[in-house]
C-alpha positions in Angstrom: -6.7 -5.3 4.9 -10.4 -4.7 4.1 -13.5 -7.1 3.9 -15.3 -5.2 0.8 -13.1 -3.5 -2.0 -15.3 -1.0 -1.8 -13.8 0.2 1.3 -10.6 0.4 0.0 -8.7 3.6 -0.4 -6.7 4.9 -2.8 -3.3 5.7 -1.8 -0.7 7.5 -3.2 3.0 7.3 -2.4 5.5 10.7 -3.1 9.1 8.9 -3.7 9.5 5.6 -4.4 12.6 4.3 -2.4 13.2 1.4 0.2 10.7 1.9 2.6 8.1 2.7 -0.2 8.9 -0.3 -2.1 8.8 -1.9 1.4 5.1 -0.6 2.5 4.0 -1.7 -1.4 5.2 -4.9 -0.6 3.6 -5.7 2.5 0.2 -3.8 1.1 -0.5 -6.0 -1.6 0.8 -9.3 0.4 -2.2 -8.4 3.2 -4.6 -8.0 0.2 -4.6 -4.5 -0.8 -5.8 -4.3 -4.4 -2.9 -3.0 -7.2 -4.6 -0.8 -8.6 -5.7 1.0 -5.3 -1.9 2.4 -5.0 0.2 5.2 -6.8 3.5 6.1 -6.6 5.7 8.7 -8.0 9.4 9.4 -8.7 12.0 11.7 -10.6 13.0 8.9 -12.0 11.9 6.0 -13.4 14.1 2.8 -12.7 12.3 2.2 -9.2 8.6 3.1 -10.8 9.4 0.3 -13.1 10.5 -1.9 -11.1 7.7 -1.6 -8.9 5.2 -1.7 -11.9 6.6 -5.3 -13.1 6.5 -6.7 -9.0 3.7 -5.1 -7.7 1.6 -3.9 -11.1 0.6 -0.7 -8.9 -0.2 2.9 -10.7 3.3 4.8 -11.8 3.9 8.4 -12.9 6.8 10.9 -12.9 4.3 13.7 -11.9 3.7 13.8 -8.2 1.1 15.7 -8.3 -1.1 13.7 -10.6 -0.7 10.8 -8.5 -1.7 13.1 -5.5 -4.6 14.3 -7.4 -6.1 11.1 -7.5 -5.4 10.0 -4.1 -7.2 10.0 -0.8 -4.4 9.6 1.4 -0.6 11.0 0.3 2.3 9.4 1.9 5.1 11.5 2.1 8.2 9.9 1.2 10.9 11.9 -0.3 13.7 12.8 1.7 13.8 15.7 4.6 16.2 17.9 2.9 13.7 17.6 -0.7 10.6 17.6 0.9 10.2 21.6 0.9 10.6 21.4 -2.9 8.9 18.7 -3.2 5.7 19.8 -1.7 6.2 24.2 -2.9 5.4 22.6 -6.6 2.1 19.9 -5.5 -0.5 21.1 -7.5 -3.1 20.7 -5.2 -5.9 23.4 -4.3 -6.5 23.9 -0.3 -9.5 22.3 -0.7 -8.1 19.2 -2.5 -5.4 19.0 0.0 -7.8 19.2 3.4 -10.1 16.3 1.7 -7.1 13.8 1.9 -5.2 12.3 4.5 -0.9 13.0 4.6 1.3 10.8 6.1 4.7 11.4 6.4 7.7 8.8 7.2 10.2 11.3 6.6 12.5 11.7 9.5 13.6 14.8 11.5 10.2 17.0 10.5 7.6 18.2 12.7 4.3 18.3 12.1 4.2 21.9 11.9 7.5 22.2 9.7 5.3 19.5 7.1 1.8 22.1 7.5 3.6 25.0 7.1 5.5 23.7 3.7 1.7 21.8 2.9 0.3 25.9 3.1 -3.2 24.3 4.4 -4.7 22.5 7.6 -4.1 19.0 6.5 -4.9 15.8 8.1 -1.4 14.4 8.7 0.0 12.0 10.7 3.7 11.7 11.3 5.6 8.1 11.2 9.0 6.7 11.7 9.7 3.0 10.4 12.6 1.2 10.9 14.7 -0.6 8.4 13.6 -4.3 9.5 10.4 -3.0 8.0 11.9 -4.2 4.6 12.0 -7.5 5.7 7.9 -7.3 7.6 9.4 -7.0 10.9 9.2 -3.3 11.3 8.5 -0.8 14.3 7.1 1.8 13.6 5.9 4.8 15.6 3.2 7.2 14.9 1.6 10.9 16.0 -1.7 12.0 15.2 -2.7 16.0 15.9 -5.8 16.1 17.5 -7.5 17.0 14.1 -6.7 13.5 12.7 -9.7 11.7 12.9 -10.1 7.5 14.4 -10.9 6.6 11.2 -7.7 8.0 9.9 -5.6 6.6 12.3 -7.1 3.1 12.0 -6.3 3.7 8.4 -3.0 4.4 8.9 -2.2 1.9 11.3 -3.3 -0.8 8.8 -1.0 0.5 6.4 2.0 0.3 8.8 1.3 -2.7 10.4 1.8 -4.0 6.9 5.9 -4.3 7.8 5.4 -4.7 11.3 4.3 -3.9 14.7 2.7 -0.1 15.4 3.0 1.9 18.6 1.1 5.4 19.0 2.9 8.0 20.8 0.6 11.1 22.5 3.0 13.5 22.3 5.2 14.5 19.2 8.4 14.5 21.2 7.6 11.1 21.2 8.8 10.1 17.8 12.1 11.3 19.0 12.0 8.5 21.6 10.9 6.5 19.0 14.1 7.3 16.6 16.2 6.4 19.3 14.3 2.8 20.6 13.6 1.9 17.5 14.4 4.1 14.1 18.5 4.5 14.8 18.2 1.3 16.9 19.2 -1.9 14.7 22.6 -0.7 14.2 23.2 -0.7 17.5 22.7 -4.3 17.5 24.5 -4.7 14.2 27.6 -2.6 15.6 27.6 -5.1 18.8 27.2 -8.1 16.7 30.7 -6.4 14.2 32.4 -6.5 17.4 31.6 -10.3 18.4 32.3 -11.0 15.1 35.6 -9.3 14.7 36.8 -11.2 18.2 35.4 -14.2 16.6 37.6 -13.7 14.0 40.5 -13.3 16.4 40.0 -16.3 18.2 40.4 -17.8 15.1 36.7 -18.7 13.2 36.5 -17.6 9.5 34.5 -14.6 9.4 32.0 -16.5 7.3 31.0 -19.0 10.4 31.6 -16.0 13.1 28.9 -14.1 11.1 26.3 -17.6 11.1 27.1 -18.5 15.0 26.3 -14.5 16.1 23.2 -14.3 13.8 22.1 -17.3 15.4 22.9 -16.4 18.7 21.0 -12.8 18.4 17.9 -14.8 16.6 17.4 -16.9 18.8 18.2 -14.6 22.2 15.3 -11.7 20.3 13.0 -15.0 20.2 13.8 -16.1 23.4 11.9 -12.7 24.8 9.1 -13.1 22.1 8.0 -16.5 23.6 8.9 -15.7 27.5 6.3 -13.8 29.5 8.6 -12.4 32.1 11.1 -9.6 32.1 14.2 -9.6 30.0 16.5 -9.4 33.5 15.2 -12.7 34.2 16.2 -14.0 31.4 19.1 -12.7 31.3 19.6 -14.1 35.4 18.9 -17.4 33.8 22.1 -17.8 31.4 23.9 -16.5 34.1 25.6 -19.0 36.8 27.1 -17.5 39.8 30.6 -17.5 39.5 30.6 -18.6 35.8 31.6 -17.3 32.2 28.8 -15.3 31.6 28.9 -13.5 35.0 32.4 -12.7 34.1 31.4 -11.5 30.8 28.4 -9.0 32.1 30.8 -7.7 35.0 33.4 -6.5 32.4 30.4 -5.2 30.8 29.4 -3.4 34.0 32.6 -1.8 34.7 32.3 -0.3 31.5 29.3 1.3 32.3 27.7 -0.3 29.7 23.7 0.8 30.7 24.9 4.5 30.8 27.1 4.2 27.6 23.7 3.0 26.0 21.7 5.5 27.7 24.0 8.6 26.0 23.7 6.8 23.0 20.4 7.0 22.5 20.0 10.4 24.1 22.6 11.6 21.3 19.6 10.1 19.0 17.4 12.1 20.1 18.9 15.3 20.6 20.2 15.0 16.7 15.9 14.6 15.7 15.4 17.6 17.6 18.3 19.1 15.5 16.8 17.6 12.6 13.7 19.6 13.0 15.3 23.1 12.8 17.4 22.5 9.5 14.7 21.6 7.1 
C-alpha cells in the first residue's frame, strides 16, 4: 500500500468482527506490514484467530491499542459504541493527534464527536458485505477538517476490499446504505425467488442455486466489460415479441422500478432513524 515502511501507519482497529477481520485481510494481502495493525475485543476467540492468520497486534484493552495508534477505526456496533468510546482512555490531545474512522452504521459524524468529547479527525464509512470476499463498495464522508492526506489514507485502507466512492455531503452515506450497504440482499432476495420457481419447475434446489449464480455472475460481468449503459444491454437480450420481452412486461406491470425505488427510500429513511437512537 506504501513504497517505504517507513511511511506506514499504525492502525488500530476497536472490535474485531467480520468486516474487521475482512479489512485485516485485505491490508496485509496489499502489503501492509503485521505488525503495523492492532485490534481489540471483549473477547478473545476472534483476537486469536486473527493473531494465528494475520500475526497482527491483539489486546482486550481498547484503549491500549488506541494509545498506540495513529489512526482508530471504529468498529463495535452502533448501539455499544457510546460505551465503548465513554471509557477510551485517551487525553484530548492524544485523541486530536490521530485520525478516527468509523464503519459503524446509522451514526453521524456529530453523534461519533460528541460521544469522542474532542474535535477529532474522523471520517465516516459504510462497507458492504461483498467486502469480505474483496469486492466491496464502500462509501466515505470527510468533514472539512479531515485533511488530503487523511483521506488518501483512508481510501487506501478501504480500497483494500474493494472499490471507494466519496460522497460531499453526509446525507450521502444514506444514499450509499441504500445503493450499496442494504443492497446485496436485494439481489440475494431476487435470486431466492428464481430459485424457489426453479424449484417448482422441477430442478433440485442444488442446480437451481448453480444456474442463477451463474446467470447473475455473469450478467454483473457483462456490465463490467461493456462501456454502454445497462438499458442497452438489457435491449440486447431482449427480442421483440419474445420470452424475455414477456418476462420484463410482467415485471413492468408490477411496477417493478417504483417497487425498487420505495425500497431503497425505506433504506434510507430507516439510517436517518438510525441516527437519532444511538
Amino acid at each position: 500500500m506504501q513504497d517505504k515502511q517507513t511511511e506506514f501507519k499504525k492502525v488500530a482497529f476497536i472490535g474485531a468482527g467480520n468486516m474487521t477481520a475482512s479489512i485485516i485481510s485485505g491490508m496485509v494481502k496489499n502489503g501492509y506490514p503485521s505488525d503495523f495493525i492492532f485490534a481489540s475485543n471483549p473477547s478473545t476467540e476472534k483476537l486469536d484467530a486473527l493473531n494465528a492468520k494475520h500475526n497482527i497486534n491483539i489486546s482486550q484493552d481498547n484503549s491500549a491499542v488506541a494509545k498506540q495508534a495513529d489512526i482508530i477505526i471504529l468498529a463495535v456496533k452502533p448501539q455499544l459504541m457510546a460505551d465503548m468510546l465513554s471509557q477510551l482512555s485517551l487525553t484530548e490531545a492524544e485523541k486530536t493527534s490521530k485520525l478516527f474512522i468509523s464503519i459503524a452504521a446509522g451514526l453521524p459524524v456529530s453523534r461519533l464527536l460528541e460521544l469522542l468529547n474532542a474535535p477529532c479527525r474522523l471520517i465516516r464509512t459504510m462497507p458492504n458485505t461483498p467486502s469480505l470476499l474483496g469486492l466491496g463498495m464502500t462509501g466515505l464522508f470527510a468533514p472539512q477538517n479531515v485533511t488530503t492526506s487523511d483521506k488518501e489514507y483512508a481510501n487506501q485502507i478501504m480500497s483494500a476490499v474493494g472499490k471507494t466512492v466519496w460522497v460531499e455531503d453526509e446525507s450521502g452515506i444514506d444514499h450509499i446504505i441504500a445503493l450499496a450497504g442494504s443492497a446485496p440482499a436485494y439481489f440475494f432476495l431476487f435470486m431466492e425467488g428464481m430459485i424457489k420457481e426453479a424449484v417448482e419447475l422441477g430442478f433440485d434446489e442444488k442446480e437451481a442455486k448453480a444456474i442463477v449464480q451463474q446467470v447473475a455472475l455473469g450478467s454483473a460481468e457483462m456490465v463490467k466489460q461493456n462501456d454502454v449503459d445497462i438499458a442497452t444491454l438489457r435491449a440486447q437480450v431482449t427480442s421483440k415479441g419474445g420470452t424475455t420481452a414477456c418476462a420484463l412486461e410482467s415485471f413492468n406491470q408490477s411496477d417493478l422500478t417504483g417497487i425498487i425505488k420505495k425500497a431503497m427510500q425505506a433504506a434510507i429513511s430507516r439510517s436517518q432513524e438510525m441516527a437519532k437512537l444511538f
